[in-house]
FIBA-36502 format. One record per residue (C-alpha): z, y, x; residue number from 1. Coordinates in steps of 0.1 Angstrom, whole numbers. Example, Ala and Ser with C-alpha at 12.3 -4.5 7.8 and 13.67 -1.06 7.14 Angstrom:
      Z      Y      X    k
     78    -45    123    1
     71    -11    137    2
***
This chain:
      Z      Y      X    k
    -28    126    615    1
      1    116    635    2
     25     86    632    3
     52    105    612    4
     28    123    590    5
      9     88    585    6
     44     76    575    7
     52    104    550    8
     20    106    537    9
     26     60    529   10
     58     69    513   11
     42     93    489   12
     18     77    477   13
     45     45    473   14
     65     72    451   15
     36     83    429   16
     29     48    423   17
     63     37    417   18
     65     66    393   19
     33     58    377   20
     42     27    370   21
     75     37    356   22
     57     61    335   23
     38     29    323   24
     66     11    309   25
     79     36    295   26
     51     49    281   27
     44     13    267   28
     80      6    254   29
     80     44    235   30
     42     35    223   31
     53      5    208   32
     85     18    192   33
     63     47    180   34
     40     19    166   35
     55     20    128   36
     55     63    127   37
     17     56    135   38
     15     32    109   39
     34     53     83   40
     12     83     92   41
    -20     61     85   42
     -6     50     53   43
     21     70     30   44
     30     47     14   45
     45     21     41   46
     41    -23     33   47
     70    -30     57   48
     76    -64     66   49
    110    -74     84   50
    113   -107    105   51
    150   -116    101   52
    162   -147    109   53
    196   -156    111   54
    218   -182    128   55
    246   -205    122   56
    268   -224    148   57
    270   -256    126   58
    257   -272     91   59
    286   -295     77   60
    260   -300     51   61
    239   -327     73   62
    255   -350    103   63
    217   -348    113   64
    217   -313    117   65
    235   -307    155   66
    245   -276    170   67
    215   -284    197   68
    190   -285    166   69
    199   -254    151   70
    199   -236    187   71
    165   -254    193   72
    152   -234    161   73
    160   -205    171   74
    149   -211    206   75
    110   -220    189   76
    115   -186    164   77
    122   -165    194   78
     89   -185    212   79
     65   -183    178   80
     73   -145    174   81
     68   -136    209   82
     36   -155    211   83
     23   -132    181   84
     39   -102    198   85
     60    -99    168   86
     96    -83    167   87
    121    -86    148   88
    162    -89    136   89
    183   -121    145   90
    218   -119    129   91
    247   -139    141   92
    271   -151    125   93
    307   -149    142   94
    307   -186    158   95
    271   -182    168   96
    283   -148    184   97
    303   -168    204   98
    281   -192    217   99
    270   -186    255  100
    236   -200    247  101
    232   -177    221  102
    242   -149    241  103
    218   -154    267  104
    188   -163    247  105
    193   -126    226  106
    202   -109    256  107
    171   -115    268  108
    150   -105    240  109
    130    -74    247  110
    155    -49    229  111
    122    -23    223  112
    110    -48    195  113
    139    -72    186  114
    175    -63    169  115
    208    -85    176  116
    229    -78    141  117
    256    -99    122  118
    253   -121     95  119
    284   -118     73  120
    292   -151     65  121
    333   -161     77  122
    337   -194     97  123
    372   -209    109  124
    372   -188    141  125
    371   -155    129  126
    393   -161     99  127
    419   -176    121  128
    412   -148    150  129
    423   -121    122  130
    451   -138    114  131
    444   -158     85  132
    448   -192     73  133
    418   -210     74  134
    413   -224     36  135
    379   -243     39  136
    369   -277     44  137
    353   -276     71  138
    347   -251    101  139
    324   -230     82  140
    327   -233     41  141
    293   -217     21  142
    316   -218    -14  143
    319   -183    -21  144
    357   -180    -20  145
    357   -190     19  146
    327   -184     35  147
    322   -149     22  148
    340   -117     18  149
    342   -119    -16  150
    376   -144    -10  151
    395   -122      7  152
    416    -88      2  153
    401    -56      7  154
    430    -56     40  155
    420    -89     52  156
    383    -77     50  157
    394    -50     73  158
    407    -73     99  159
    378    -98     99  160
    355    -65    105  161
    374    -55    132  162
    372    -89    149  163
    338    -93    146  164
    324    -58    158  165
    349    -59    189  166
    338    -90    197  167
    301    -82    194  168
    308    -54    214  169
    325    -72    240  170
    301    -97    244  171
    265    -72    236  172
    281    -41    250  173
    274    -20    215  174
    283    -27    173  175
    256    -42    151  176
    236    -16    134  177
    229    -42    106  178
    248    -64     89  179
    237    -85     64  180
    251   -114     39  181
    238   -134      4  182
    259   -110     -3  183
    288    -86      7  184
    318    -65    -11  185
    311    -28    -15  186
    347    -23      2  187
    336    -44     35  188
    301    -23     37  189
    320      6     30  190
    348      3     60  191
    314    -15     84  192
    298     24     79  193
    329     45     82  194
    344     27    112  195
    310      9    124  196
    283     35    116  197
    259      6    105  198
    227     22     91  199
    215    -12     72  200
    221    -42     54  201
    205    -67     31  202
    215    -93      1  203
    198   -123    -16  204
    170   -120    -40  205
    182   -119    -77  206
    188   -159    -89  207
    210   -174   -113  208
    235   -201   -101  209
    218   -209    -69  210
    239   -217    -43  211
    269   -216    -61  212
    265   -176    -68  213
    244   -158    -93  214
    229   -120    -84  215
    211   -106   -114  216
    199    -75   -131  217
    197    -55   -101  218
    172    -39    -80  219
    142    -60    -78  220
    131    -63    -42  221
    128    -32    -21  222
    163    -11    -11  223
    187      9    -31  224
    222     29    -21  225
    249      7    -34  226
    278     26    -58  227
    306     26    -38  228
    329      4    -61  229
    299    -24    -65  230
    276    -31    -38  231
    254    -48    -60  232
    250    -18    -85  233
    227     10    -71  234
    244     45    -75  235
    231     71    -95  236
    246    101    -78  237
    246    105    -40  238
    288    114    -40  239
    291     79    -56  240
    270     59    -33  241
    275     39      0  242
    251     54     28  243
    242     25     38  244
    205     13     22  245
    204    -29      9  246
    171    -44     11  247
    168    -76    -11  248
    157   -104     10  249
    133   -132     10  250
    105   -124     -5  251
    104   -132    -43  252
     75   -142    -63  253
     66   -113    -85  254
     59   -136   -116  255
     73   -168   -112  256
    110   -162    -97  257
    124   -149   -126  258
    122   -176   -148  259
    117   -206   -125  260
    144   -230   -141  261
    143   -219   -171  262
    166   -247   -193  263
    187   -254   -165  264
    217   -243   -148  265
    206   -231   -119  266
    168   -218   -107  267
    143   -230    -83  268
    132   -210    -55  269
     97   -196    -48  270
    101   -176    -20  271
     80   -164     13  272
    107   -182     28  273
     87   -209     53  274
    104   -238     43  275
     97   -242      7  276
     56   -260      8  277
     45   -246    -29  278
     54   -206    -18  279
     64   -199     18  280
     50   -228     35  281
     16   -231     11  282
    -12   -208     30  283
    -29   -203     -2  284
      5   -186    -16  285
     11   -166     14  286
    -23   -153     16  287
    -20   -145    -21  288
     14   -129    -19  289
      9   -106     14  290
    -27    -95     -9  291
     -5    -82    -37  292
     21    -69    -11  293
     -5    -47      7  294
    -30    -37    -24  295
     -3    -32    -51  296
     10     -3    -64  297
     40      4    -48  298
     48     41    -53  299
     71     52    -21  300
     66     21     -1  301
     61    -18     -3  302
     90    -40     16  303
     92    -77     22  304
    118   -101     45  305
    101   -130     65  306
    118   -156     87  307
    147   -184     81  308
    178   -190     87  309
    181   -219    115  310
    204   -243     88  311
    170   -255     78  312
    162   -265    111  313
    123   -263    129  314
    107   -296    118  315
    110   -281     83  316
    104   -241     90  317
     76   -247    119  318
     47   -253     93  319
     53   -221     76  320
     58   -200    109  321
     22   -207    116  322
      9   -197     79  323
     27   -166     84  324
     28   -152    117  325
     -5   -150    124  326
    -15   -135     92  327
     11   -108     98  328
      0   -104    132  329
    -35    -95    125  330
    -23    -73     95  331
      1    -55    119  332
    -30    -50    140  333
    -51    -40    116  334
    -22    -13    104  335
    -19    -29     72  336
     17    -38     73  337
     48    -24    101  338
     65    -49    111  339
     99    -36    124  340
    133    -39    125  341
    162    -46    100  342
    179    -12    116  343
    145      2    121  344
    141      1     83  345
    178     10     75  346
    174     44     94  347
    137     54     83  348
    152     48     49  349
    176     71     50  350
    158     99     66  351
    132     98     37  352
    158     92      6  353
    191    107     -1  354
    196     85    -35  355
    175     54    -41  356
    141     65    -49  357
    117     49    -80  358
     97     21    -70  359
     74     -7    -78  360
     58    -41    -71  361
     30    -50    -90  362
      8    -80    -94  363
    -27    -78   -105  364
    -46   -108    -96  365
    -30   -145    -96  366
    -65   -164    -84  367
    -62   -189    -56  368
    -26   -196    -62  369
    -15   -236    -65  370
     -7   -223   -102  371
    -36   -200   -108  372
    -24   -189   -145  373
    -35   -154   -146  374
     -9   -134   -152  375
     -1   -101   -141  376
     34    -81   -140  377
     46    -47   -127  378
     84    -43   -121  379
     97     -8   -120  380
    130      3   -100  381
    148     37   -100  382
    184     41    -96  383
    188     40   -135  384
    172      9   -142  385
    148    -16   -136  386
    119    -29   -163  387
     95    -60   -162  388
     61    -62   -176  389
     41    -94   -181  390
      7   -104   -192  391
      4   -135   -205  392
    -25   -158   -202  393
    -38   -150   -235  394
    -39   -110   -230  395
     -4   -103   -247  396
     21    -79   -231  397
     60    -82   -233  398
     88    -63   -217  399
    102    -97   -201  400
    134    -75   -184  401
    154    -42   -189  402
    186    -40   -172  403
    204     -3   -167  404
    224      5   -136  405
    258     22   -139  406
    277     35   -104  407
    313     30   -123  408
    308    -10   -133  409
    335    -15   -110  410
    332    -52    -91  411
    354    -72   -103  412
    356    -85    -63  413
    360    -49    -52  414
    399    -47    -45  415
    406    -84    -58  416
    397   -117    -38  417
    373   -140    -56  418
    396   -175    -70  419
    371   -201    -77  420
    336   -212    -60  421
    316   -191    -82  422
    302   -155    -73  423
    287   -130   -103  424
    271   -100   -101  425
    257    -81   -134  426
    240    -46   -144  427
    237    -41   -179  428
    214    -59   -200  429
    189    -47   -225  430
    164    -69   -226  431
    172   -107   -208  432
    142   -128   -207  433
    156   -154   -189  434
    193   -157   -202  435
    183   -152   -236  436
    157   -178   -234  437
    151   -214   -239  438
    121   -236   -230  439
    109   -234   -267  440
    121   -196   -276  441
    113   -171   -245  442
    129   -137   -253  443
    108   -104   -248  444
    101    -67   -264  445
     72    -75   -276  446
     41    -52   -282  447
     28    -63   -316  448
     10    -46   -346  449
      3    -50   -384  450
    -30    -62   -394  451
    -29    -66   -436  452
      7    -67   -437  453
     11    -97   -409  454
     23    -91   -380  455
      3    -98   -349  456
      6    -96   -307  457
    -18    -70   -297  458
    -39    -85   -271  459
    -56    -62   -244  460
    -72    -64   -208  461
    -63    -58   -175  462
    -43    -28   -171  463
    -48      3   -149  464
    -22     14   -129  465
    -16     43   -107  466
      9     68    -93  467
     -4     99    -99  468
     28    118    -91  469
     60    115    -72  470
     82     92    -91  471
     61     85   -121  472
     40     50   -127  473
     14     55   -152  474
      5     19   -168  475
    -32     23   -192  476
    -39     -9   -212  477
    -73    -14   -231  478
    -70    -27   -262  479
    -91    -56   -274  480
   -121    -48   -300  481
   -120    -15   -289  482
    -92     -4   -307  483
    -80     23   -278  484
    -56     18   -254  485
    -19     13   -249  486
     -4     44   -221  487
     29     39   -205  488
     44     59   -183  489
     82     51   -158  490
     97     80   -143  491
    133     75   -128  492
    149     81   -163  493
    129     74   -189  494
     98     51   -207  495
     71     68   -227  496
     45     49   -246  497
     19     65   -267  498
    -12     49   -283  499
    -45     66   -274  500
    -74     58   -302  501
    -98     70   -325  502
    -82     41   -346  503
    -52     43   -368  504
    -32      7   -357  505
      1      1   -370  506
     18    -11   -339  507
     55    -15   -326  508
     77    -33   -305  509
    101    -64   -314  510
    126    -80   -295  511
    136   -119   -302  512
    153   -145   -283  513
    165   -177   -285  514
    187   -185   -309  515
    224   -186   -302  516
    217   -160   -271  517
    250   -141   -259  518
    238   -104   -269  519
    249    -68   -258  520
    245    -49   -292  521
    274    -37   -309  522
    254    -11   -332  523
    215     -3   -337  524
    208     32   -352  525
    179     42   -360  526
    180     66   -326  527
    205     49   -301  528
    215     14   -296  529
    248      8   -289  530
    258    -20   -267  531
    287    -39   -243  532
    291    -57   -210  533
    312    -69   -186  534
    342    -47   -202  535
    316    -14   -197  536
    298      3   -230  537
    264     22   -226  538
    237     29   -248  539
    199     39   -250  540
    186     64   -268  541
    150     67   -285  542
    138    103   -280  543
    107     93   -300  544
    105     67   -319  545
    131     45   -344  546
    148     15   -342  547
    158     -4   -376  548
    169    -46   -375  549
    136    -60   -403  550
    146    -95   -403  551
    169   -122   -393  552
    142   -131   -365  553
    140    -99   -346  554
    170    -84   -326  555
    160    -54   -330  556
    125    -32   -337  557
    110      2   -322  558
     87     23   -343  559
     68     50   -332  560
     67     86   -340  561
     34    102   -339  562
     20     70   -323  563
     47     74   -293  564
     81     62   -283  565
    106     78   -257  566
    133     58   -242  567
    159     75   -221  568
    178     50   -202  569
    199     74   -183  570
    230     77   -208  571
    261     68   -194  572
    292     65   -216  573
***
């Protein structure tokens, strides 16, 4: 072989393995974005967990709390997540955005596996940079009427959207793909996927008066397609419905949340989030939790939020990080759970769904929790309504929550600016048991029966409960001393329950509350109830089965026909 040939015949085999190796990485940076697809095709019905964590410039809340801690935090997130090969969604919010050290620290984040998004909270810069006066206290204000969207008009929404995604995109070269808030007007989401073409977003769990702002009655957990006059509603039609899929944050006890609080003005929190030591940041809670996440009945798919943002700082976040990391780690190995992207998630979503689909979370076994009471519950979502479940200790059942959904419940934030500190979001009530209870008087719909003219709680044993078809949850209850069994079955519209037995049992269902509760119901009939909310009227309507007022004790009762009852609570007036 002669020089030149010796030369040409180097350079070749420099080019194969240059292109080998370029092969490689992109081989390995496809394989691992083609990591969840794998996943999903191992398991149809997806537990996705998102990593979001999201970060503030400042916290006037706490002259401890510097701008160098909160970087720090993020600085150890970004460290902890990488060491568990773990990817995720950091949103900014717009004074962060402008950080330098921000900037570089994101930039650098593998972009395969992590997601830079915005975190719609309004600080002093980006008011002022749109033009506005700045009306808070300090450089960034958390009341609702300043620091979020909700205090301005729908025009100055407009303009502080347009500031931030031409900013982003001067500074990250692209716009956010998610943008995410506590929570966010359904005009602002609306304008951020018509101008913006962002494919997700995400509020705050359901809680009453925390934080200054109360979310309930909605979708519990999961995502749904937002009406387009109330991002907190989910639509029932896909011409009335933002594009754009909300997944509830934080991770939300399934049995305790609800009514955590219960007596005061404002609840508790019992969260995955890291920080708080008797959920997030307990390992016998988070081991508990991700159990009922992955073995529960979900229907289409389970979905969950981990991370923190930096406001809490490290020193108190750092304990839970380990809990939780490693334990989704090996899950993610072990394709239990996908661990992906906020946009990831926003975009799979919409492929698969073109209105919010029925789903559920369900908890079966509450051993080796720091309470350890158990109970079990099943919450069902569709985009007509949600319904709660609970077993008690003592084997008794009660609907503990019915709220409908309604895609014209205009906002009353939609084309008005929020005037005081306060932020509300409703659905429509039917059965409240948290704001219709007291300490000493808990409301529920009660399952009970007539035994020699007195009336009892039936009492049963652990339930049964599978999806046997698209869209439908089928709940069967054993009865105690074999009396038969109690069947219930959820589809998107309606709730059928029908007593199976070779014994005749004179059963029904009652709803009480406390005393002095705020109610709905402006007529019962012995086939609809009739009932009013935030300025909106809607009714349900019993298919089988009657409803009649007995007493001065019970709001109202359901009777079965033929041992069943049908509720449809899909009328809209």
């Amino acid at each position: 072989m002669n020089r030149r040939s010796k030369v040409l015949y180097k350079e070749k085999l420099i080019w194969i393995f240059l292109v080998s190796v370029c092969m490689f990485l992109g081989y390995s940076c496809e394989s691992r974005k083609n990591v969840g697809i794998q996943q999903r095709e191992v398991n149809s019905k997806p537990k996705i967990v998102n990593i979001v964590n999201f970060i503030r410039l400042l916290e006037p809340r706490d002259a401890n709390i510097t701008e160098d801690v909160l970087y720090q935090t993020v600085v150890n997130q970004v460290k902890m997540m990488k060491e568990y090969n773990l990817g995720g969604t950091f949103l900014l919010q717009y004074d962060a955005l402008l950080d330098s050290r921000y900037q570089k620290l994101l930039k650098e984040l593998p972009k395969d596996s992590f997601e830079i998004g915005a975190w719609w909270e309004i600080p002093k810069p980006m008011a002022e940079k749109a033009g506005l006066k700045w009306r808070g206290r300090f450089p960034w204000d958390w009341h609702a009427d300043v620091g979020f969207s909700t205090g301005y008009t729908p025009e100055e929404r407009e303009k502080l959207a347009d500031v931030y995604m031409n900013d982003f995109k001067e500074i990250f070269g692209y716009y956010p793909k998610s943008v995410a808030s506590w929570f966010i007007d359904a005009h602002t989401l609306n304008y951020l996927y018509e101008k913006y073409d962002i494919v997700a977003s995400a509020n705050c769990k359901d809680q009453y008066g925390t934080d200054g702002y109360t979310m309930w009655g909605g979708y519990w957990n999961q995502a749904y397609y937002p009406s387009k006059i109330n991002s907190y509603m989910p639509a029932q039609n896909m011409e009335n419905q933002i594009p754009v899929p909300i997944f509830r944050m934080l991770g939300s006890d399934p049995l305790r949340q609800y009514d955590t609080g219960l007596g005061h003005t404002i609840q508790g929190v019992i969260t995955l989030e890291p920080v708080y030591t008797d959920a997030g940041g307990d390992e016998n809670w988070v081991k508990w939790y991700l159990d009922q996440f992955i073995n529960g009945e979900s229907m289409e798919y389970a979905y969950t939020q981990a991370g923190q943002e930096n406001s809490f700082t490290w020193n108190s976040m750092k304990k839970g990080f380990e809990i939780q990391l490693p334990l989704i780690s090996k899950l993610r190995d072990e394709n239990k759970v996908i661990v992906e992207t906020l946009e990831e998630s926003g975009k799979w979503f919409k492929k698969n769904y073109k209105v919010t689909p029925a789903t559920s979370v369900v908890v079966e076994n509450d051993n080796g929790t720091l309470w350890n009471d158990n109970r079990k519950t099943v919450w069902f979502n569709s985009r007509f309504y949600r319904a709660n479940l609970l077993w008690d200790q003592d084997g008794t059942l009660k609907f503990r929550d019915i709220h409908l959904f309604d895609e014209n419940l205009k906002s009353t934030y939609f084309d008005k600016k929020l005037e005081s500190n306060q932020a509300l979001f409703f659905t429509l009530p039917i059965v409240d048991g948290y704001l219709w209870s007291k300490p000493d008087e808990i409301a529920g719909l009660r399952f009970k029966e007539f035994i020699n003219g007195k009336e009892t709680l039936l009492e049963g044993g652990s339930p049964t409960i599978t999806n046997p078809t698209k869209g439908k949850l089928v709940i069967s209850w054993p009865l105690k001393n074999d009396k038969g069994s109690i069947l219930m079955e959820f589809d998107e519209k309606k709730v059928t329950i029908t007593y199976n037995g070779d014994n005749e049992i004179n059963w029904f269902l009652d709803l009480t509350t406390s005393r002095g509760a705020e109610l709905p119901f402006k007529k019962i009939n012995s086939n609809t109830i009739d009932s009013k909310f935030e300025n909106t009227n809607y009714s349900i309507k019993a298919e089988k089965g009657d409803f009649s007022v007995p007493n001065d004790q019970t709001i109202f009762r359901i009777t079965p026909r033929m041992d069943s009852i049908v509720l449809d609570f899909s009328l809209r007036n």
